[in-house]
C-alpha positions as CSV (number, residue, x, y, z in Angstrom):
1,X,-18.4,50.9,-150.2
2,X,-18.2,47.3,-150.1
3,X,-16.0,44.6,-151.3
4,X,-16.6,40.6,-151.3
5,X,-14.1,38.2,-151.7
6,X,-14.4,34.7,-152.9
7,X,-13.8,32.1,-150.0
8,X,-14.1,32.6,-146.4
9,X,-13.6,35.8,-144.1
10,X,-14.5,37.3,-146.9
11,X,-16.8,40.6,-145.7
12,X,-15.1,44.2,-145.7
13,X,-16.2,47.5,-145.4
14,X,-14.3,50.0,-147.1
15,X,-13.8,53.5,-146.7
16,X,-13.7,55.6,-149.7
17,X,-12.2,58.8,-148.6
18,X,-9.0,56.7,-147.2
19,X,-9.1,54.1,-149.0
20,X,-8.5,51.9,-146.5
21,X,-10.6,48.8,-144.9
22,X,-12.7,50.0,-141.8
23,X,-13.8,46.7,-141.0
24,X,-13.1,42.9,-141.6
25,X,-16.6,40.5,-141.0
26,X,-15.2,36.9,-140.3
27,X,-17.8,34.1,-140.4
28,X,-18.8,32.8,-143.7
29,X,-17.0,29.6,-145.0
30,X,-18.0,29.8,-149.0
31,X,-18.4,32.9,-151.4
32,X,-20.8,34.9,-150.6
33,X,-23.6,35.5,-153.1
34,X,-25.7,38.3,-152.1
35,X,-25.3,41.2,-149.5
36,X,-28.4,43.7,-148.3
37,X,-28.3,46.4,-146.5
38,X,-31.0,48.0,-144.3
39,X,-32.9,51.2,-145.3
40,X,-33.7,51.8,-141.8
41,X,-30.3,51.0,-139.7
42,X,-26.6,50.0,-139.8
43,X,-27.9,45.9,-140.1
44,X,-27.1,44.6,-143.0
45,X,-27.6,40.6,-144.2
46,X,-25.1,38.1,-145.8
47,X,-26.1,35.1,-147.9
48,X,-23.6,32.7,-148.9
49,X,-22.8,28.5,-150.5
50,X,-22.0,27.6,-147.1
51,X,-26.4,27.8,-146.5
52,X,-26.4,30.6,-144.0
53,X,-27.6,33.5,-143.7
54,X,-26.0,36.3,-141.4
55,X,-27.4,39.0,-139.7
56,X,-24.4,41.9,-139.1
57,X,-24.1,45.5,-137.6
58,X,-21.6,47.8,-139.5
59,X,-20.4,48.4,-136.3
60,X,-19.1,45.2,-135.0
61,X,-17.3,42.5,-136.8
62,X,-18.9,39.9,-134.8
63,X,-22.4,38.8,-136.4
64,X,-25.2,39.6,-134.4
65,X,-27.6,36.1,-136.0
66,X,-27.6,33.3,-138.4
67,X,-29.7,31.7,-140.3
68,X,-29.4,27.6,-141.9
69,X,-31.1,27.3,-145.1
70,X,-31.2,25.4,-148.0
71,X,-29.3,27.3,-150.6
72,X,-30.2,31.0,-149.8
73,X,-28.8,33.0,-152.1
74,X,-30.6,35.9,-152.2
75,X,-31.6,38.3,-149.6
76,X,-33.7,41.8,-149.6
77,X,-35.1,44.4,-146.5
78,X,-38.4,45.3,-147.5
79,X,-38.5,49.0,-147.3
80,X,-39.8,49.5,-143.8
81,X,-36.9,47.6,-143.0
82,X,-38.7,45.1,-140.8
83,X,-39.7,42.4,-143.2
84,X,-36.8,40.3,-145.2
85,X,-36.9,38.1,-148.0
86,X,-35.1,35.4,-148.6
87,X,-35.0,33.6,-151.9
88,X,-33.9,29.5,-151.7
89,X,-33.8,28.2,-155.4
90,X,-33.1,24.4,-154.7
91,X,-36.5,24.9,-153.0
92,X,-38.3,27.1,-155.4
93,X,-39.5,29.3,-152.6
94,X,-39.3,32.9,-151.4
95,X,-39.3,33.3,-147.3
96,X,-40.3,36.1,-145.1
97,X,-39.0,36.7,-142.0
98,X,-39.8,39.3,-139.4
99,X,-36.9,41.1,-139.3
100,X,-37.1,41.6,-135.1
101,X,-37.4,38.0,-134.8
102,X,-35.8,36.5,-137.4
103,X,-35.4,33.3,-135.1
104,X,-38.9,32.8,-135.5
105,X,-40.2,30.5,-138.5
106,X,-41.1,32.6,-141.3
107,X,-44.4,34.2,-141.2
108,X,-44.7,33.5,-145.0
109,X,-43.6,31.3,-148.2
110,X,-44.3,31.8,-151.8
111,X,-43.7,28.9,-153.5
112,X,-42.4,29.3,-156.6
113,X,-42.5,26.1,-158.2
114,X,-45.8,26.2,-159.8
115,X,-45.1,29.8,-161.8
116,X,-41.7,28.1,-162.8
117,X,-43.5,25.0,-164.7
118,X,-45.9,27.3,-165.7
119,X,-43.3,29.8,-167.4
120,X,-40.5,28.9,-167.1
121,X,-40.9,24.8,-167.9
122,X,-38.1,24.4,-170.1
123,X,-35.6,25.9,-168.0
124,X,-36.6,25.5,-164.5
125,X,-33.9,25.7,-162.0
126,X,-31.8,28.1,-163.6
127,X,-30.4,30.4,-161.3
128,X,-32.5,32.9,-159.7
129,X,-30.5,36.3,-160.0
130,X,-32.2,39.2,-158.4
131,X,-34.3,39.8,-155.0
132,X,-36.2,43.0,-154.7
133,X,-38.8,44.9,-152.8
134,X,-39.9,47.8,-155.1
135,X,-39.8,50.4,-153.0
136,X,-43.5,51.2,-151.9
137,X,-43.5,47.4,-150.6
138,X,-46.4,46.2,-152.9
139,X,-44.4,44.4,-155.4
140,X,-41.6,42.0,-155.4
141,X,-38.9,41.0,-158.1
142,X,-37.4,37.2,-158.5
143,X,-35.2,38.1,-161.2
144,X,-34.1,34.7,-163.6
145,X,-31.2,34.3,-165.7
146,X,-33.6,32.9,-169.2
147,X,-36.6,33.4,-170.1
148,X,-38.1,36.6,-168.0
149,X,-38.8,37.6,-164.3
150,X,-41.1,37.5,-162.2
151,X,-43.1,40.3,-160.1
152,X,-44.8,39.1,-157.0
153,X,-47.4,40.3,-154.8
154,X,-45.3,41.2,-151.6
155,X,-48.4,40.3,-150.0
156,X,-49.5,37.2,-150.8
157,X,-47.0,36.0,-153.4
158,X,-49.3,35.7,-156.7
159,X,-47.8,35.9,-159.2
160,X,-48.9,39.9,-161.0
161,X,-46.8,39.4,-164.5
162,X,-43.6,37.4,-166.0
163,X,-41.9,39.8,-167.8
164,X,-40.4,38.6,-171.1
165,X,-38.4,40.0,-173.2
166,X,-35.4,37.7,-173.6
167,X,-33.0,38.0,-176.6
168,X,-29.8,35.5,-176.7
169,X,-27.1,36.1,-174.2
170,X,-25.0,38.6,-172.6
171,X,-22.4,35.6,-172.6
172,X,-21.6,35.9,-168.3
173,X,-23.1,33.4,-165.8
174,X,-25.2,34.8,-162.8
175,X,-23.0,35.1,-159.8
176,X,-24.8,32.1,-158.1
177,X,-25.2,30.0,-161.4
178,X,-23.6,26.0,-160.5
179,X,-23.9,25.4,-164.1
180,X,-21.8,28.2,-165.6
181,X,-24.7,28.6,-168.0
182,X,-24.5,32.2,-169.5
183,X,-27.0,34.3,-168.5
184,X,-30.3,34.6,-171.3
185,X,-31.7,38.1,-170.2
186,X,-29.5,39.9,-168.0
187,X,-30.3,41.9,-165.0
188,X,-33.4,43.6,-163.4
189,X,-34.5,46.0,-161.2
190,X,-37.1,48.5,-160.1
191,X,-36.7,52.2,-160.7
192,X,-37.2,54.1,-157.6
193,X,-41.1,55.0,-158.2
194,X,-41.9,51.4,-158.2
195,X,-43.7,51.4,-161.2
196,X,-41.4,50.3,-163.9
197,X,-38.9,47.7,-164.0
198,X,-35.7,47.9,-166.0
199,X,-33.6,45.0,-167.3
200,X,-30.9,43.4,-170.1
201,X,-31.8,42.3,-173.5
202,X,-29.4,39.4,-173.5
203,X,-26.7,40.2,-176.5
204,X,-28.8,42.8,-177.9
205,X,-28.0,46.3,-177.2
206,X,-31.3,47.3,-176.0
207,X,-32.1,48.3,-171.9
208,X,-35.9,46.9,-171.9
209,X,-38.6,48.3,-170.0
210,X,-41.8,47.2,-168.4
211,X,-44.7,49.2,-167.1
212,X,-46.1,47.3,-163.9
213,X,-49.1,49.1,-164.2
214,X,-49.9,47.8,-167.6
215,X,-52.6,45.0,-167.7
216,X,-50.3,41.4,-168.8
217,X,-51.4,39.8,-171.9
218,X,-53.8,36.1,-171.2
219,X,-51.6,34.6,-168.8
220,X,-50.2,37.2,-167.1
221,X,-47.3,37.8,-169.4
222,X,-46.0,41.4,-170.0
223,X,-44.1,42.3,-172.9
224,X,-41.3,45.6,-172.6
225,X,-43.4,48.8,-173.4
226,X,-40.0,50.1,-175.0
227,X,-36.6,49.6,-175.8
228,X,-33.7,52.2,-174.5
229,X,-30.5,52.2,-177.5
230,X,-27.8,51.1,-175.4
231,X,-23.9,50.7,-176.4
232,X,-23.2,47.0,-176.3
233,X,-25.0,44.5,-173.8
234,X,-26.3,44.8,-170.4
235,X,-25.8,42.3,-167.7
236,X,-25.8,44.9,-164.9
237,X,-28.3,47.4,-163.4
238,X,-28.9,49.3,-160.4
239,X,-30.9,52.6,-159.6
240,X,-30.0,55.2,-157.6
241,X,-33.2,56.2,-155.6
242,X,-32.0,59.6,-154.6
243,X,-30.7,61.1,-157.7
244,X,-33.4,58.9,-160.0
245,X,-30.4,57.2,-161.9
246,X,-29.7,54.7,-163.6
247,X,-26.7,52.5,-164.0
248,X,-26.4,49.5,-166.6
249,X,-22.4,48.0,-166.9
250,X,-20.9,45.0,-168.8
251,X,-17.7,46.1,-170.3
252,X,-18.7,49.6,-169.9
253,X,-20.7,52.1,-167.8
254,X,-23.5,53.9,-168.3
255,X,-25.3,56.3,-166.4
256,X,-29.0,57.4,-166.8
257,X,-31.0,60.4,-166.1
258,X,-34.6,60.7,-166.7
259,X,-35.5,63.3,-169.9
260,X,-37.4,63.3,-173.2
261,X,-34.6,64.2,-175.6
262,X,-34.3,61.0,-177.2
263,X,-30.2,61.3,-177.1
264,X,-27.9,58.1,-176.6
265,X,-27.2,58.2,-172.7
266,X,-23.1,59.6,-172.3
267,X,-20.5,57.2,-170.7
């Protein structure tokens, strides 16, 4: 279980059983903004507003690499755990770094800034609020906080749909948001066959979902193939790849299994 503080020093790995703090990770001099851990190993990656990016081992406080970047405040392990993304908003652009040599330059960028003018005009340089591989590496997400999200080619980094689906606002700002802006949509994430992606509906109590494998409408946008009745707003979600659930918070949460009954998931 993890825990991050705001400020410096502000890593720690928590044992549930005890209760207790296992481990304090000391170098980060801002809040930190997004954490990944790999599939594959005990490595795990820090982003924070102090523009690094540190490489750790859950066995060591020290940190094992670091990173300078502009503004990276979003980080994801591809799910071979050799490849990791990292997502640089100020710059519009999506890295890839060989995880073994992550000293290297990146072996790949997918600049954003083009899809954003193109879909995004009105709003561009909102905050980005979601990184993800889905998890048979083809696609990847760049979750937004307005207007939709984008799914990338993990590839080459075309642009395969902007999902839409926005609906006023769940009323909180994205953890990395400098404006305090609330957020228009909500969050996003794959579920764990890869296929579908599952998000918030701003202030409307719906959980929207998008087939990937659905052809996009003339300029590659794709609209929800349904709506989920949810109890108040969603500005949270996560799935659990092992148990194929699904959890979606704001004041409350809820868990989700798959089934055809049509019921109004329990608390």
């Amino acid at each position: 279980m993890w825990t991050a503080d705001v400020g410096p020093d502000s890593l720690r790995l928590l044992d549930l059983h005890n209760e207790s703090y296992i481990r304090y990770f000391t170098s980060h001099t801002d809040k930190v903004t997004c954490l990944a851990l790999s599939p594959g190993s005990d490595a795990f990656i820090s982003c924070s507003k102090d523009e690094t990016v540190t490489l750790w081992d859950l066995n060591s406080r020290n940190a094992q690499g670091k990173l300078k970047l502009a503004t990276p405040y979003l980080v994801a392990f591809d799910p071979s755990a050799t490849v990791i993304a990292i997502a640089s908003q100020s710059t519009s652009s999506v890295l890839l770094y060989d995880f073994r040599n992550y000293d290297k330059p990146p072996f790949a960028t997918f600049d954003l800034a083009p899809h954003e003018e193109r879909y995004t005009p009105s709003t561009r340089g909102r905050a980005w609020t979601r990184l993800e591989f889905s998890n048979d590496g083809k696609n990847l997400l760049v979750g937004t906080d307005y207007h939709g999200h984008f799914v990338l080619d993990a590839f080459d980094g075309t642009v395969k749909s902007f999902l839409v689906g926005r609906n006023g606002s769940p009323g909180r700002a994205a953890p990395v948001s400098t404006s305090g802006k609330p957020l228009g949509q909500g969050d996003a994430c794959f579920t764990p066959d890869g296929r579908y992606v599952i998000g918030g509906s701003g202030d409307q109590p719906d959980v929207l979902v998008w087939d990937t494998h659905q052809t996009p409408e003339p300029g590659g946008f794709l609209q929800p193939m349904t709506r989920l009745p949810h109890r108040g707003r969603t500005a949270i979600i996560e799935s659990n790849p092992r148990y194929n659930m699904i959890a979606s918070a704001d004041r409350e949460i809820i868990f989700w299994l798959p089934e055809d009954s049509g019921k109004t998931p329990e608390k």
